[in-house]
Structure formats: C-alpha cells, structure tokens
N, C-alpha and C positions, 0 to 999 in steps of 0.2 A: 678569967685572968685579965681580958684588958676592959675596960672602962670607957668604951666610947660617948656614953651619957656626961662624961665631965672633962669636957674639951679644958677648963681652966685648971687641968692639972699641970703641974710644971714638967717640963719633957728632962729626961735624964740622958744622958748619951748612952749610946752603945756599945758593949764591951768591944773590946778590938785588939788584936795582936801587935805589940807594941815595945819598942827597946828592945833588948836580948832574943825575946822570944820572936819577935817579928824579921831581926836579921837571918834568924836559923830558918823561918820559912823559906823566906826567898830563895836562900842560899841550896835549900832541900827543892823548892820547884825550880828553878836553875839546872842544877843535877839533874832533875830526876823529870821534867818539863812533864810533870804529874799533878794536873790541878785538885783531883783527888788527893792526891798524897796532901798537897797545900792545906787543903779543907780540913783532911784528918789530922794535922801538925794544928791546925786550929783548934778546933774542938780542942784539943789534947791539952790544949794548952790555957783557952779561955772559958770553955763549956759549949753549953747547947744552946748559945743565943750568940751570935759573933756580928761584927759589922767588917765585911771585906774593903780595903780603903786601894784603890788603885785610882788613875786618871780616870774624873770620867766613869768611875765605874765602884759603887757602893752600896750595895745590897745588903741585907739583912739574912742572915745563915740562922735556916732552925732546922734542930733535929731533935732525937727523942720525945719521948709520949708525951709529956708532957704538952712541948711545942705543939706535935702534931696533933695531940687533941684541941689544941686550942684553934687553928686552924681551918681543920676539917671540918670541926662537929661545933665546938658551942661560942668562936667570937667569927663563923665563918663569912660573915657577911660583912666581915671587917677587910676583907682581900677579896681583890678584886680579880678575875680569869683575864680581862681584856685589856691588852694596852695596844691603842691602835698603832705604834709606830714599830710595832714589831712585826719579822718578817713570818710569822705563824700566821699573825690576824691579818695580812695582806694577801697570803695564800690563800685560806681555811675564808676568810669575808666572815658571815654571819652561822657558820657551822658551830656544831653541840659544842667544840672543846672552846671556844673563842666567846663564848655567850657568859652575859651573867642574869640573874634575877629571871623574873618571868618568861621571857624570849625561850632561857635556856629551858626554863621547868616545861612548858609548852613542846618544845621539840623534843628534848627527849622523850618526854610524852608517850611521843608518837613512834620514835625509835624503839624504844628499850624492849615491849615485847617481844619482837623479835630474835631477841640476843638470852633470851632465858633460857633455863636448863632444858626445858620438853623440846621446844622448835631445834635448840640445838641438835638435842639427839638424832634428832631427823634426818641433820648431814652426815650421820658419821658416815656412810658410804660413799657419800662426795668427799669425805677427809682421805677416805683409803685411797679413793681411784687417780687424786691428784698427789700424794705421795706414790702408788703405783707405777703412773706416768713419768714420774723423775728417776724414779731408782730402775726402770726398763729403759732407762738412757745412757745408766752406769755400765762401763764394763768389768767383768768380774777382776779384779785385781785391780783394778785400777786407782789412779788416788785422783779422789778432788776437795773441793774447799766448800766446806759445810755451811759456811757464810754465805756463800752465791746458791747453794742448792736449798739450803732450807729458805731459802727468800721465793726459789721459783713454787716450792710447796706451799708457801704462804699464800702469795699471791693469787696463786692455784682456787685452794680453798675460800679465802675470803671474795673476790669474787663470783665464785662458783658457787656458795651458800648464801650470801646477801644481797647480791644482783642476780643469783637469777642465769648465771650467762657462763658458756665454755670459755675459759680466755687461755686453754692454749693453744688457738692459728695469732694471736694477737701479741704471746707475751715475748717475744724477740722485737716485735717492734714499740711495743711500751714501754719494755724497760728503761730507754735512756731517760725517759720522760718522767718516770714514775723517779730513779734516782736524781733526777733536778731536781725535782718538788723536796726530797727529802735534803737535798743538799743548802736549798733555801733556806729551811728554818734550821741546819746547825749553827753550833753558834761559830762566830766570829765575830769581823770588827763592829760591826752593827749593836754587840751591845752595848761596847763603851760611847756608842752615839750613833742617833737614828742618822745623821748627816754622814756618818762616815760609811764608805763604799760596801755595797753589799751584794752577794752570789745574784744573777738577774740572769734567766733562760726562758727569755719571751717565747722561742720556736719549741721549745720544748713543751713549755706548760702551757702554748695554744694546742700543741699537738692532745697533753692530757684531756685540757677540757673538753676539746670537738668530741672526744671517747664517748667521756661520759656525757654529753648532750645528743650526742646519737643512740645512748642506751635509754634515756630517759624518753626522748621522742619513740622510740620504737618500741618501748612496754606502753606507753601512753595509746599505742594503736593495736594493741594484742588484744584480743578476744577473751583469752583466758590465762589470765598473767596467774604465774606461779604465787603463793603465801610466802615472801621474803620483803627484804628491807627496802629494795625499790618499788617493788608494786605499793608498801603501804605508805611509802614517801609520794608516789605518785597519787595514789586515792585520798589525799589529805587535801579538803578543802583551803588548808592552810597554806600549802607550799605550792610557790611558784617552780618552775625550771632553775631559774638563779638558786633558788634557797634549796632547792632537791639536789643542784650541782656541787653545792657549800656540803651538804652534809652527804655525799657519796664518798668526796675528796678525805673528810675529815675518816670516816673510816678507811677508806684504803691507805692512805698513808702511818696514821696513826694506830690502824688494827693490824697491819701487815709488817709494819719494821720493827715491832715489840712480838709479834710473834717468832718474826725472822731470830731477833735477837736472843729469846730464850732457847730454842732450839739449839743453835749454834752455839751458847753457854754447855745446856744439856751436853752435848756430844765430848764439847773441851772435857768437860769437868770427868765425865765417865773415861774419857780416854785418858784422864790423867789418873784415875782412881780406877784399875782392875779388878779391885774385889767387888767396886759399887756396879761397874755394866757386868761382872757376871752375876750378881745379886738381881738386875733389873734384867738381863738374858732367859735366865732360869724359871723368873716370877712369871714374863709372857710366856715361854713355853710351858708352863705348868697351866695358866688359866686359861690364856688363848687357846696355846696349839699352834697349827699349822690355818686352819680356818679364818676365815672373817672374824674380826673382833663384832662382838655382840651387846649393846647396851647395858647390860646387865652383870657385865664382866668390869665395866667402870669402875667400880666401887674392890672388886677384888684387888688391882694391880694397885696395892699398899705401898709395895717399895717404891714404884716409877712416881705414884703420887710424893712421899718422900725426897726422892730425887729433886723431882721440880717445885713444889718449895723451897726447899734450903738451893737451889738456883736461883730461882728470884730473889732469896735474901743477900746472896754476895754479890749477885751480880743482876740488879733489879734493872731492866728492862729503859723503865722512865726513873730515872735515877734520881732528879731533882724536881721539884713542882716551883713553876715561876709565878708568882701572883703578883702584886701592884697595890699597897696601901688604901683604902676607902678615904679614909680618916689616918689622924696620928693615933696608936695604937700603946698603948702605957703599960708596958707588963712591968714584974717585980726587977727584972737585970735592963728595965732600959726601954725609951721608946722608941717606935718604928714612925718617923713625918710621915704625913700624910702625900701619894706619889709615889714613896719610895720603893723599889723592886724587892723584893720579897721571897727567897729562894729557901722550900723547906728538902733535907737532906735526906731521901729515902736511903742511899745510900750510906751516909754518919751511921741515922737508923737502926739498920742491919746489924753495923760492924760496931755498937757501941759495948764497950768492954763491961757499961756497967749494967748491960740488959741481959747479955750472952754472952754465954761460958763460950772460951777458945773463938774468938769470934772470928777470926781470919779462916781457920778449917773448915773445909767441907766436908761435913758431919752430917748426911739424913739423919739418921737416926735421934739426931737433940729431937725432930718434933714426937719421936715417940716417948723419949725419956721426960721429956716437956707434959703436962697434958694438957695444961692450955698455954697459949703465949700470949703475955697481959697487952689488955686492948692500947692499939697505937704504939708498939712495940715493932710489928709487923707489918709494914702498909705497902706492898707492893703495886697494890690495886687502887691507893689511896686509901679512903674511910672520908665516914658521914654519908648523908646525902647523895654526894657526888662520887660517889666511887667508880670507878673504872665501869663505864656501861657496857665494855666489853668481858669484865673479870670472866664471869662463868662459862662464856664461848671459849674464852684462851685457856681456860685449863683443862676443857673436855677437847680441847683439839691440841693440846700437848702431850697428852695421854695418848690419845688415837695414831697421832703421828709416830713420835717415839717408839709405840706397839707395834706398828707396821714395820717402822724400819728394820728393829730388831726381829721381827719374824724372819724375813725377807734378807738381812744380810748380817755380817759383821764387821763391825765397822773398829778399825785400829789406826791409833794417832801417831801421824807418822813422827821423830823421833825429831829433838834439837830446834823446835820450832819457838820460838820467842813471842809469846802472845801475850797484850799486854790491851787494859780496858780502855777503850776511845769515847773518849766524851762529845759523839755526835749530837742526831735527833735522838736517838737512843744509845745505851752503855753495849756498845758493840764489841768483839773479839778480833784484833787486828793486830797482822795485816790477813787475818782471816783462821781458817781451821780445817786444815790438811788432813784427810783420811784416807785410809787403806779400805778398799768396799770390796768384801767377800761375799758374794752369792748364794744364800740358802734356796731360794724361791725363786 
C-alpha cells in the first residue's frame, strides 16, 4: 500500500473530520468526555484513515484490515516503535516494547522462548496457587473490586513464573511503585508536547528498580537458577544488568496490567451476562470438577475460551498501537509526513460495523458461528512479526485463572454500578468492578 521507494510522490493530505461533522464531535466528546466515543464518531464519519487535528496534537488514526495489515505485516518497517521523547521509552530505556530493527529482533531473541505454549504449561500450578492465595483472603460474602484483586493475581503469577521468585511478602510494598511506573506512561499532557509537564515518581521508581537489581544480582549468584526469563536474561552473553533491568520492567508492567485488565473485563462482562457465567460455571464443573485444572483440560473449556475472545474484542486490553513515521508514507486516502505519530485502532477494529455483525454485543458465541475471522480483523495481540510476545502466556493463564476462580467461588456483580472504559496504559473498567464472593472451596 504505501510506496516508500518514491519519496517524489506528491503527499495528499489527510482525511479529517471537518465542518458539520467535526462540530458534532466535539460537542459528543464534551458530553460524553469519551475519547473513544470521539474516535468512533470519526471513523463514522470519515472512514479507517483519519488525521485527529487538536493543539499540538495530530496523529494519524487507522483501523481495520486493511490499515492494520499494512502496518503490522507488509509496509512495517514504515513505523517506527521508538519515539524517544515519550514517557514509555524513558521508563522501558532499551527494553523489547521500545526497540526497533535489529536491537529488538536480538532480544526478543532471547526472550520469547520462554513465553511459549510448553514452558507455559509448566506454571499452571504457579497460576492456581497465586489465584489460591487471593481468594483465601476473601471472606465468604463479602464484596470486593476485581480491579485491585485480579492485578494482585497478576502480579502473583507473572513474577512467580518469569522471575523465578515468591512476591507475596514483597507485593504490599511494591505496589505503589509498580502503579507509578504505570501511571507514567498513561497518557496525558505529555502527548500534546514532550515540554509540557509530565506524571514524575523518582522515589518510587528508585524504589522499583533497586527490586529488580536485587533479583538480577542474586539469580546471578544461585547455583542452580530455575529455567525462566531471568535466568535466561542473565546467562545471555548479550545482556548487561541495565539491559536485563530494561527488559524485567518491560514485562511486569506491560504483562501484568493487560492481564489485570482482561480479567477484570472477564468478570464485568459475565456479571453482566448470567446466562454466559452459568454457561462458563457449568463447563468448569463438567471438565474440571472440584480437582486441580490439568493441562489437558485446556483445550476442553470451549466456552471460557469464547468468553475471553469476544473480551478482548470489546474491550482489548492495549486498545491503541502508537508508532512514529520512518518516512512519509503515501497510502490511496492520504499521506502520513514523515515524524508523524501514528495511532492504529484495536479498538475501531473490533467494533467496526462493517467487519461484525451487532458489534457493540457481547456475543461468544459469533466466534463459533464465525469459523474463521478474516486475517487483521482481530488483532488483540497485534499481528505480523511482532505480535504480542506475551499472546500465548495470557491466554493459558486467563483460562487457568478464570477456572480457579469459578471452582472456588461465585462471584455476583454487585447492582447500579456505573462502569465505564478508561483509556489509561491499558482499556481498564472504572472506577473499578465490585463483586459478591461466595465460597464453594
């Protein structure tokens, strides 16, 4: 689609919501102080290439297959992952999500086996025992908010399976630390200019680092370090301590608040649909049981799998992919200058009327009626190359989780709660997801 061999094409401007239509935006984000809603009154109005026109602040909007195949997979080296004046690349330094060309191909490298389907399996007993330890802190009646609980599961898990390391005597005192780092890179004024004032938690995020430079020093002197993601960060000729720090941070932040986020999606969406958690109640007690989930049971829990798909499609985790121009970029609706920010629409995506039937409903069952969904249709994990190096870890430990919980309790939303999408680091459920926890186990 785009042509970067013939810089001497003429650039065309960029469609843009404009007159009539651009009034009714504002006046709808105004209302409804719903940047999503904004987007979708876009598209709506100008299609799947838009250019947002605010102070200071003009990015290129793409959504559907189209876009995103162009994108991901065949002009990707037309967009770039790294813009140093963002406050992601000043966190994250030289980690996988911040890297482009070589650098990145190298260190993922070195990551990704780790995060495949076999190693995964290995933790499901580290997935149940750190969901275990949360829900024996519940009391049976009691209500809490599935936002703050599936984050301490999270964090549970992802450290406990990638490092290597128990963190809960540690995670009462990480958390504030652990939510700075994420507070850092949501957006705010920082993106309409790197000059203007931005989230800054020096004692916090000295506090993160010292963590993890204490766990990398002390696998570095273990005798017989565990098969996970820091022993093989550490035995990599390649990686200093700095560069091993860069890519600890990049997964605990970025593996643990998209996991937080689909869970606590999960929960809303079945407490708001009772026919779909006694559909996913029934299916665990049918295959499970009462017993430990068992590997081979994975593939059975058909519905839950359902479930968490058509979750990810309404309400995808990493909602937006920010890139950065290589070059000027010449598609058929318009060119992209070279520089320009670059924001493609997981979320448009999802909810595009002209890919999916009823697309605001949550429906499992479309991917049964579906049998396949046409490629870049679906990209909650991204696509191409660079997909989500976590994808196949988050979906056998959204299974696992999920499975436990519903062994273990029932869980009922409590009533008149106003939940509405927040466009942080991730598409979170706010001011969070209130439930009734009844006790089976």
């Amino acid at each position: 689609m785009s042509q970067p061999d013939r810089p001497e094409q003429p650039a065309c401007p960029l469609p843009k919501a404009t007159g009539q239509a651009g009034l009714q935006i504002l006046r709808r984000l105004a209302a409804t102080r719903s940047p999503l809603v904004a987007l979708e009154m876009m598209q709506q109005h100008v299609g799947n290439l838009f250019q947002i026109q605010a102070p200071g602040f003009t990015p290129a909007v793409m959504a559907g297959p189209e876009y995103n195949r162009q994108l991901l997979l065949t002009d990707r080296a037309a967009y770039l992952w790294r813009t140093e004046t963002d406050p992601v690349t000043e966190l994250l330094r030289r980690g996988v999500l911040v890297l482009d060309g070589e650098e990145h191909d190298r260190v993922r490298a070195c990551m990704e086996p780790t995060m495949l389907r076999r190693p995964t399996l290995a933790h499901i007993d580290t997935m149940m025992a750190s969901t275990d330890w949360i829900v024996d802190q519940w009391r049976d009646g009691g209500t809490y908010d599935m936002l703050v609980e599936m984050r301490k599961i999270a964090l549970l898990i992802l450290i406990g399976t990638l490092f290597g390391v128990d963190f809960r005597p540690d995670l009462q005192r990480m958390w504030d630390p652990i939510l700075r780092a994420i507070d850092t890179i949501s957006p705010g004024l920082w993106i309409l200019s790197p000059k203007l004032p931005r989230r800054r938690y020096p004692k916090e995020l000295a506090t993160l680092d010292a963590y993890l430079y204490d766990l990398i020093g002390r696998r570095r002197t273990m005798p017989d370090p565990p098969d996970d993601l820091l022993t093989r960060l550490v035995q990599s000729p390649d990686m200093d301590d700095g560069l091993i720090r860069d890519q600890l941070l990049t997964m605990l932040i970025a593996g643990h608040d998209t996991s937080t986020a689909l869970f606590a999606w999960m929960l809303y969406l079945l407490g708001e649909h009772p026919d779909a958690m006694r559909r996913v109640n029934d299916e665990v007690a049918a295959v499970v049981g009462s017993s430990p989930l068992a590997s081979d049971q994975l593939n059975r829990l058909h519905y839950l799998d359902l479930v968490t798909r058509e979750t990810l499609r309404l309400y995808p985790p990493i909602h937006i992919g920010n890139r950065k121009a290589a070059h000027d970029v010449h598609l058929p609706a318009g060119t992209i200058p070279a520089g320009n920010r670059v924001m493609y629409s997981i979320y448009l995506s999802h909810r595009d009327p002209a890919q999916w039937e009823n697309p605001e409903a949550f429906d499992p069952d479309r991917f049964d009626r579906q049998a396949a969904v046409p490629a870049f249709t679906y990209v909650p994990f991204g696509g191409g190359p660079r997909n989500c190096i976590g994808a196949t870890f988050a979906q056998i430990e959204a299974k696992v989780v999920m499975a436990r919980l519903f062994q273990r309790t029932r869980l009922e939303l409590e009533p008149g709660q106003q939940i509405h999408a927040h466009m942080g680091a991730t598409l979170e459920p706010r001011p969070g997801v209130k439930m009734k926890v009844t006790k089976h186990l």
